[in-house]
LOTIFI-504439 format. One record per atom (N, C-alpha, C, O): z, x, y; residue number from 1; residue in one letter. Coordinates in steps of 0.2 Angstrom, whole numbers. Example, Ala and Ser with C-alpha at 12.3 -4.5 7.8 and 13.67 -1.06 7.14 Angstrom:
residues 2
      pz      px      py   seq   type
      39      66     -28     1      A
      39      62     -22     1      A
      39      66     -16     1      A
      42      71     -17     1      A
      35      64     -11     2      S
      36      68      -5     2      S
      39      64       0     2      S
      40      67       6     2      S
end
This chain:
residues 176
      pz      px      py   seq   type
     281     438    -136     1      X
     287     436    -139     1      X
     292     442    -139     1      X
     289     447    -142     1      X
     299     443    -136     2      X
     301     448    -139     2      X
     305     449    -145     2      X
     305     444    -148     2      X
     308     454    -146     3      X
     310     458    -152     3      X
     312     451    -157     3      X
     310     448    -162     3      X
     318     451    -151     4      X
     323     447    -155     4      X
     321     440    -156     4      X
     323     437    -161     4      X
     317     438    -151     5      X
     313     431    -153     5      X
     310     431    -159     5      X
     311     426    -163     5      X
     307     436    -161     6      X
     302     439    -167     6      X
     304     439    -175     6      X
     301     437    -180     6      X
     310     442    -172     7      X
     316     442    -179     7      X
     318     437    -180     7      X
     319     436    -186     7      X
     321     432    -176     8      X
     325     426    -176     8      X
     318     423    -181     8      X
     318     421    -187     8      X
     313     422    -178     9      X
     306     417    -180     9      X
     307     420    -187     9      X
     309     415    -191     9      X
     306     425    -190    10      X
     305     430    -197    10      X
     311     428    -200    10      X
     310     424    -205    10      X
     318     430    -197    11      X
     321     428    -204    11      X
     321     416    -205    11      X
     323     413    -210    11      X
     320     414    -200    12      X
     320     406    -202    12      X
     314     405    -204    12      X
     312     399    -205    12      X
     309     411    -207    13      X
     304     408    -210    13      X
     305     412    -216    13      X
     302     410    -221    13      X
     309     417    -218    14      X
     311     418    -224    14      X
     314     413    -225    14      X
     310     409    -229    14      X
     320     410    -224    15      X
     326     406    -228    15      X
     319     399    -230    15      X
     319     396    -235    15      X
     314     398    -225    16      X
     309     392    -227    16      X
     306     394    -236    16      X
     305     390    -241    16      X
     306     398    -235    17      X
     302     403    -241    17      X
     305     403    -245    17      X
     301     403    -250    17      X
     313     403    -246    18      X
     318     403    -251    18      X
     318     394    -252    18      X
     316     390    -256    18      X
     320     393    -248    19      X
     322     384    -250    19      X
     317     381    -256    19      X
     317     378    -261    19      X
     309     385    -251    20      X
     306     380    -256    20      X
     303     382    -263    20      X
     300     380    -267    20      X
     307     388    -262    21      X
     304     391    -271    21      X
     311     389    -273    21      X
     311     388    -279    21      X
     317     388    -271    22      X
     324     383    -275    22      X
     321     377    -275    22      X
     322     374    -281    22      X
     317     375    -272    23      X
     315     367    -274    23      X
     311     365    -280    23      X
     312     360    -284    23      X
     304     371    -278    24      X
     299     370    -284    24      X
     305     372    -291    24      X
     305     366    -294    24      X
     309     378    -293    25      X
     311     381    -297    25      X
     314     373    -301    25      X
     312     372    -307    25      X
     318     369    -296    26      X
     320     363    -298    26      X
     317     357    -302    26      X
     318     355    -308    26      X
     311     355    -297    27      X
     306     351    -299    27      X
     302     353    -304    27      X
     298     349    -307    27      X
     301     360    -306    28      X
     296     360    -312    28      X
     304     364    -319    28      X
     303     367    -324    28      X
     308     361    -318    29      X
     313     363    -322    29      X
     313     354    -323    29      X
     313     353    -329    29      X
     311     349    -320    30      X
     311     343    -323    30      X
     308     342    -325    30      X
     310     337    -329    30      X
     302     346    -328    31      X
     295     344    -329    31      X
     295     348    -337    31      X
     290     349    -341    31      X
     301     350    -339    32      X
     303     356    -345    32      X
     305     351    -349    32      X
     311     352    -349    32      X
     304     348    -353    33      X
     307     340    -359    33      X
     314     344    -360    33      X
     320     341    -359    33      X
     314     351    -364    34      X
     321     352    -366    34      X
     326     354    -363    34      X
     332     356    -365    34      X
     323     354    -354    35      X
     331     356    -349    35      X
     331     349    -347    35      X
     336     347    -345    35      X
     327     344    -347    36      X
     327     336    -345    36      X
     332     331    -349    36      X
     335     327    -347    36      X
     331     334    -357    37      X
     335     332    -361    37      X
     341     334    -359    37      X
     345     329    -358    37      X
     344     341    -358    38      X
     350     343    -358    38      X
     352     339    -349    38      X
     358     337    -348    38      X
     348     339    -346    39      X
     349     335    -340    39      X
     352     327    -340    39      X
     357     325    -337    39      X
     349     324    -344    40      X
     351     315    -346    40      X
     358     318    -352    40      X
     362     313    -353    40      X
     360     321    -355    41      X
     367     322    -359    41      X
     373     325    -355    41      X
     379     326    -356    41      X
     368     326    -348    42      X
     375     330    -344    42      X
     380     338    -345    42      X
     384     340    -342    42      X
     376     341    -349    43      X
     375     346    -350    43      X
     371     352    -351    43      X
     368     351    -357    43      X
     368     358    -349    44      X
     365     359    -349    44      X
     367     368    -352    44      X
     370     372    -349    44      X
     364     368    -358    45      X
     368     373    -361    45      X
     372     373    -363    45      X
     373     370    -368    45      X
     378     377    -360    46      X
     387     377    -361    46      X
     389     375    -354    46      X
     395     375    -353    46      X
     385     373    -350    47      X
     388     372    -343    47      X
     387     364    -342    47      X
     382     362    -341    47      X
     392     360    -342    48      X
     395     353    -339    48      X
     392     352    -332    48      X
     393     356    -327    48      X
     389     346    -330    49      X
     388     344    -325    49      X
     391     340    -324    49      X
     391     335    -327    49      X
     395     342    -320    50      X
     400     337    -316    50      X
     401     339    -308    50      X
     398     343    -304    50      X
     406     332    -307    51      X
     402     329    -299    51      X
     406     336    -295    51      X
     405     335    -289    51      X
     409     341    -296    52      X
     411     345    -293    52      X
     406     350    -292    52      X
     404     352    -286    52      X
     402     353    -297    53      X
     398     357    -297    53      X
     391     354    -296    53      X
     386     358    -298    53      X
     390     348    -292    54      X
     383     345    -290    54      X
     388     345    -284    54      X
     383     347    -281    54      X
     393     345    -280    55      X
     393     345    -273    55      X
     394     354    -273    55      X
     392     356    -267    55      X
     397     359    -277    56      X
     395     365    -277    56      X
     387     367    -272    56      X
     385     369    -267    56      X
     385     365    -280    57      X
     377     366    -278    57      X
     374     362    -271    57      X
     370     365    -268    57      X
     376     357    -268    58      X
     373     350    -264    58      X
     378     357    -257    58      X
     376     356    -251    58      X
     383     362    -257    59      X
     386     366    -253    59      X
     380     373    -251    59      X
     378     375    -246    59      X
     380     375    -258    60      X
     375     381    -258    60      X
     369     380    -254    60      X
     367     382    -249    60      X
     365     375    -257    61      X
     357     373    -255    61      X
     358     372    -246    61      X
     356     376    -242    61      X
     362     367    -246    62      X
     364     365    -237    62      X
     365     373    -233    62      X
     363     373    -227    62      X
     368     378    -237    63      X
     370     384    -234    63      X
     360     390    -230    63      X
     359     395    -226    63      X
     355     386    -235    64      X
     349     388    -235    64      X
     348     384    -229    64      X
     348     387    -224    64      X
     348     377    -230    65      X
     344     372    -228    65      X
     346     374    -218    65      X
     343     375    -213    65      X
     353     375    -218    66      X
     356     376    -212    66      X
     353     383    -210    66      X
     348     383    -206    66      X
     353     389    -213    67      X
     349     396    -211    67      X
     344     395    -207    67      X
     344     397    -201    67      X
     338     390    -209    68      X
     331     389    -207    68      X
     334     388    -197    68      X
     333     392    -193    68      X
     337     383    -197    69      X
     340     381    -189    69      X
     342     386    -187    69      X
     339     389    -183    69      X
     350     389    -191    70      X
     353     392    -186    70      X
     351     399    -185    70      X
     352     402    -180    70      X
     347     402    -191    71      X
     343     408    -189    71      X
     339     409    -182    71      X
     338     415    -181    71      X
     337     405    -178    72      X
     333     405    -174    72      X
     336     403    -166    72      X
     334     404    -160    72      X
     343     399    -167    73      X
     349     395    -161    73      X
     354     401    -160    73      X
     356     401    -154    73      X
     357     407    -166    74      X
     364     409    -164    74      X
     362     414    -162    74      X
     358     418    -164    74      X
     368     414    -155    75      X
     368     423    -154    75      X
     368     428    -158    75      X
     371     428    -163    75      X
     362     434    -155    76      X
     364     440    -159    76      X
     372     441    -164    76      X
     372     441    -170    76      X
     376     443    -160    77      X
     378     446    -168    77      X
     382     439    -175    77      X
     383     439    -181    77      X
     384     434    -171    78      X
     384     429    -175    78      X
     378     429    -180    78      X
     379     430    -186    78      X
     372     427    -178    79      X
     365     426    -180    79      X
     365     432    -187    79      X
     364     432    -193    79      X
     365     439    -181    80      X
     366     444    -189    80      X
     370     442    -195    80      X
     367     443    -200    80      X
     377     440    -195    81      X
     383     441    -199    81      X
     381     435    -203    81      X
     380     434    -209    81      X
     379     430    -198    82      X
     377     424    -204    82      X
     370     425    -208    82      X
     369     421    -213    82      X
     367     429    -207    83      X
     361     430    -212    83      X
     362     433    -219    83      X
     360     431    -225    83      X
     366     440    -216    84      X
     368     444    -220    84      X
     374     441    -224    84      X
     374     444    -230    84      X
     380     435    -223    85      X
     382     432    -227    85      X
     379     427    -234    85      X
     380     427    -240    85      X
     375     422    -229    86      X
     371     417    -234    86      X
     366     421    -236    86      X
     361     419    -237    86      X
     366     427    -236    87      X
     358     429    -241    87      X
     361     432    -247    87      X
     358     432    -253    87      X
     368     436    -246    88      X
     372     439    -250    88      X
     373     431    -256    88      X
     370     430    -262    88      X
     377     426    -252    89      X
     378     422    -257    89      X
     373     419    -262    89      X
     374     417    -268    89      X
     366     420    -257    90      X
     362     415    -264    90      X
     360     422    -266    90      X
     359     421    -272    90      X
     360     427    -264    91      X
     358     431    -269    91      X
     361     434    -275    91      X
     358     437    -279    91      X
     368     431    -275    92      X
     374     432    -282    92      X
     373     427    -285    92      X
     373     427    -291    92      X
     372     420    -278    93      X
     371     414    -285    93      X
     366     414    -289    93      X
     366     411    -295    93      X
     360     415    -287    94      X
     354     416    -291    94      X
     354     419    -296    94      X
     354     417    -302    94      X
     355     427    -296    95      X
     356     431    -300    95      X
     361     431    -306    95      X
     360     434    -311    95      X
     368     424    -305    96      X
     371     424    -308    96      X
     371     417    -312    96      X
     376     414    -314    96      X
     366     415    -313    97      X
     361     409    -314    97      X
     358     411    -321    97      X
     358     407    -326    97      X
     356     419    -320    98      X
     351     421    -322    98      X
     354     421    -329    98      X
     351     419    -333    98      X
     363     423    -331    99      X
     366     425    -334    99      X
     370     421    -337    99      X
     374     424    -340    99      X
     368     412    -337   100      X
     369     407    -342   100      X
     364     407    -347   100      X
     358     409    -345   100      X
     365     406    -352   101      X
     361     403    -359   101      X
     354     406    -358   101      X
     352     409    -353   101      X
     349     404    -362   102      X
     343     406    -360   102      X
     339     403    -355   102      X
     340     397    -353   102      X
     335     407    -352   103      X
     333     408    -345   103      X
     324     408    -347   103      X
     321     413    -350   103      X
     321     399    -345   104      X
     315     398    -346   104      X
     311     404    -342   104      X
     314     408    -338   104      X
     304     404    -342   105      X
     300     411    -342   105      X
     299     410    -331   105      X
     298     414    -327   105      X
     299     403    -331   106      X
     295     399    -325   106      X
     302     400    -321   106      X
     302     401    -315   106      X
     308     400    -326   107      X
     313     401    -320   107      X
     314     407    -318   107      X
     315     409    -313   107      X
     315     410    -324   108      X
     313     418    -322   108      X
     312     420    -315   108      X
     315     422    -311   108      X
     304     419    -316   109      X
     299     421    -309   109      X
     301     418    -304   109      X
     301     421    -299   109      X
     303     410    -303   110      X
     305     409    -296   110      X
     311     412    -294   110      X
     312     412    -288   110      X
     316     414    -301   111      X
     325     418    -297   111      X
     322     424    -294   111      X
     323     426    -288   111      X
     318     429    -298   112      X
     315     432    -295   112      X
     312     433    -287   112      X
     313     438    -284   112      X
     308     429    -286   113      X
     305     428    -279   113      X
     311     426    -274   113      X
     313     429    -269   113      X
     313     421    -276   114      X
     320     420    -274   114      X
     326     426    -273   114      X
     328     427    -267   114      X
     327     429    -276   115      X
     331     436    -276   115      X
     327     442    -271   115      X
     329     445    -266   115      X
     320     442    -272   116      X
     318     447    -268   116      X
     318     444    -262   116      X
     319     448    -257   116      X
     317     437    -260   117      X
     318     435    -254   117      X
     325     435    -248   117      X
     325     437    -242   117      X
     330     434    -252   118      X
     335     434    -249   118      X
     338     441    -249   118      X
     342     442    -244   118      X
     337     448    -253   119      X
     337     453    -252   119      X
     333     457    -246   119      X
     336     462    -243   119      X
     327     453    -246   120      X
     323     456    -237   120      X
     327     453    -231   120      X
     327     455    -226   120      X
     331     445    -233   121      X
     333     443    -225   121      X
     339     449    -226   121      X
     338     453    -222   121      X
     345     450    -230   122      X
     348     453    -229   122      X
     346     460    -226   122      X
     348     461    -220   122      X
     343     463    -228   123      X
     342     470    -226   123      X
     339     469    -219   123      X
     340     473    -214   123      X
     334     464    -219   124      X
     331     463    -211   124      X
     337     462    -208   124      X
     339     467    -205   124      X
     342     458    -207   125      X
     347     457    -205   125      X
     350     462    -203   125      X
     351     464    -197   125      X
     352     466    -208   126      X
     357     470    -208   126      X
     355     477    -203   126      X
     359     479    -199   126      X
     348     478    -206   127      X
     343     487    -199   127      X
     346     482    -192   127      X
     351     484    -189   127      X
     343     474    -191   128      X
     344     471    -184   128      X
     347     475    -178   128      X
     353     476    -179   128      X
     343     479    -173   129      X
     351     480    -168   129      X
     346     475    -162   129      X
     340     475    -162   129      X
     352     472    -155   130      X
     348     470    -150   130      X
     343     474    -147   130      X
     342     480    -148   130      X
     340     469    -144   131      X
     334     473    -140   131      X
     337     475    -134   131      X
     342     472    -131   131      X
     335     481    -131   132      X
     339     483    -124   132      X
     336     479    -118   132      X
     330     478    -117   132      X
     342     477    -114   133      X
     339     470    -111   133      X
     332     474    -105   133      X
     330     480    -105   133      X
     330     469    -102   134      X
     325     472     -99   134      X
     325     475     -92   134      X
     330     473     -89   134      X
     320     479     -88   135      X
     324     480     -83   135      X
     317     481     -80   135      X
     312     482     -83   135      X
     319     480     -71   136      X
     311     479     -66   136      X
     309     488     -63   136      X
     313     492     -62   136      X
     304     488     -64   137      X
     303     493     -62   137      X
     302     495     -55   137      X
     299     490     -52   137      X
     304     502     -50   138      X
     303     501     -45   138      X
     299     498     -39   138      X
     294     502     -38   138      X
     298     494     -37   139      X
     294     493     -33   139      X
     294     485     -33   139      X
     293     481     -28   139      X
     296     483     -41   140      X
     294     477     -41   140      X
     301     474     -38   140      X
     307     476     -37   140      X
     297     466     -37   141      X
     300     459     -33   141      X
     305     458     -39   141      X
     302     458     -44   141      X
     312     457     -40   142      X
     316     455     -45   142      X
     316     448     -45   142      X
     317     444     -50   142      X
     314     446     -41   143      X
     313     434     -41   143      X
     305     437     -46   143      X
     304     437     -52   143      X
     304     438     -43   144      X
     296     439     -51   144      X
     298     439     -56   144      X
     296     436     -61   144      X
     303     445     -57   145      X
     303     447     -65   145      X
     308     445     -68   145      X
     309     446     -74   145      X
     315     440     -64   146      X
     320     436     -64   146      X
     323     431     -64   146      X
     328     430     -67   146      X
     317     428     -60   147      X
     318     421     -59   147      X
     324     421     -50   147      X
     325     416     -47   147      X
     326     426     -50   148      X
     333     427     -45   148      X
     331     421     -41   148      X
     325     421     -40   148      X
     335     417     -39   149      X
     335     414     -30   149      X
     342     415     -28   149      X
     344     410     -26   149      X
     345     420     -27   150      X
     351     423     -23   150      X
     347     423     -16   150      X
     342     426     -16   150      X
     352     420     -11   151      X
     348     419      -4   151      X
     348     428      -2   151      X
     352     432      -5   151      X
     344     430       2   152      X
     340     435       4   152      X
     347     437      11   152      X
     351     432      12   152      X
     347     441      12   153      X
     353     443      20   153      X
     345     443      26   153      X
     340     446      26   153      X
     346     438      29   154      X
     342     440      34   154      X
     341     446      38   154      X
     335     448      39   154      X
     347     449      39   155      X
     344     458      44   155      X
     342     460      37   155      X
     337     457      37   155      X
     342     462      33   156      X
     339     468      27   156      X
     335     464      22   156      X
     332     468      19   156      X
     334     459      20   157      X
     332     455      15   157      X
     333     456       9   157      X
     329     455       4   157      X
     339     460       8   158      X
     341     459       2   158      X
     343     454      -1   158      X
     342     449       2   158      X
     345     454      -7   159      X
     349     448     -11   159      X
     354     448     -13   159      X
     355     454     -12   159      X
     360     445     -15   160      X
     363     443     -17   160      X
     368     446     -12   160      X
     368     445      -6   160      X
     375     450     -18   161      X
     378     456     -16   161      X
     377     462     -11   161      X
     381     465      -7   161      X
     371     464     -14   162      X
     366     470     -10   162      X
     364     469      -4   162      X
     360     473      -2   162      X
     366     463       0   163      X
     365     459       6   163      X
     369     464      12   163      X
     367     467      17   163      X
     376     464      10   164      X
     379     470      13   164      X
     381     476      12   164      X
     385     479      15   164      X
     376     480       6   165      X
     377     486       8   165      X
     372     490      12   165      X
     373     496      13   165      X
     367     487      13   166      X
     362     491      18   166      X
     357     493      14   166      X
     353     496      17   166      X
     355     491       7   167      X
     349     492       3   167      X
     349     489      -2   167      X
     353     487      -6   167      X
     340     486       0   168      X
     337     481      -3   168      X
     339     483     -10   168      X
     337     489     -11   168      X
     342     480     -16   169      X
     341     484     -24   169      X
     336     481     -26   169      X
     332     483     -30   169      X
     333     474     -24   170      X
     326     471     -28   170      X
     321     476     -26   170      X
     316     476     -29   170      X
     320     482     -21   171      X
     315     487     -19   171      X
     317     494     -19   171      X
     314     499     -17   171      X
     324     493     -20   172      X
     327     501     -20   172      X
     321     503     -12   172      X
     316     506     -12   172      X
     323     500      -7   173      X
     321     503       1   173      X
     327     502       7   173      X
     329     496       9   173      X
     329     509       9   174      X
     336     506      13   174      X
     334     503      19   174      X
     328     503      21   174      X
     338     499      22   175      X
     339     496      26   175      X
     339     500      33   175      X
     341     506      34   175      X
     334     497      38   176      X
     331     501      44   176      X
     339     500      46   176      X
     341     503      51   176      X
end
């Protein structure tokens, strides 16, 4: 696997890592009778649950749920910028979670794991530079290390372009 196969795999198994402790942190916030209550009054705390702020959050989550995909499909430097943007965001929304009304002990620890998770994609993200592409060493066949099927020049057997200048570049050997 190379570099960047490697990293791409790494941060979409981050952002999996992140979603699912957002999801646990949720489902055992159900299971809390007095955030349950404040959940069925539509309030929770000082903060209003309204249909804006359930499509807010239903933006944020999606913004995870997308990382997992795109982390692994976008070109390098798009791929970088969008990591380092959506890990930035959830990691201010989190932290800034942290900073309404009192903050259960269980939620704590999952903003926590949460926060340090999206602080490694970012920073993984951000060291990221490409891998320098690859190159055949002399002697070797470039259709082996290539895939090339540029037809060959019959007098020289070179390929492609390298057909008319008198030297095979797939063997770096000049042309009798």
């Amino acid at each position: 696997m190379t570099t960047d196969a490697r990293r791409t795999t790494i941060l979409s198994t981050l952002w999996i890592v992140a979603m699912l402790n957002y999801l646990y942190a949720d489902v055992i916030g159900l299971m809390d009778p007095s955030i349950l209550r404040q959940y069925l009054t539509g309030t929770v705390g000082s903060l209003a649950i309204t249909p804006g702020m359930l499509l807010g959050g239903a933006v944020l989550m999606e913004t995870a749920i997308a990382m997992v995909l795109l982390a692994r499909v976008l070109p390098y430097r798009t791929n970088r910028w969008a990591n380092i943007a959506a890990g930035v965001l959830h990691t201010v929304a989190v932290a800034s979670s942290l900073m309404v009304g009192s903050v259960a002990i269980y939620y704590a620890f999952f903003a926590t794991v949460e926060i340090a998770c999206t602080l490694v994609i970012v920073t993984y993200a951000w060291r990221w530079r490409p891998a320098p592409p690859a190159t055949s060493a002399p002697g070797v066949d470039a259709e082996r290390t290539t895939g090339s099927a540029a037809p060959r020049d019959p007098a020289s057997g070179a390929r492609g372009r390298g057909a008319t200048t008198g030297v095979d570049r797939a063997r770096a050997i000049p042309r009798a």
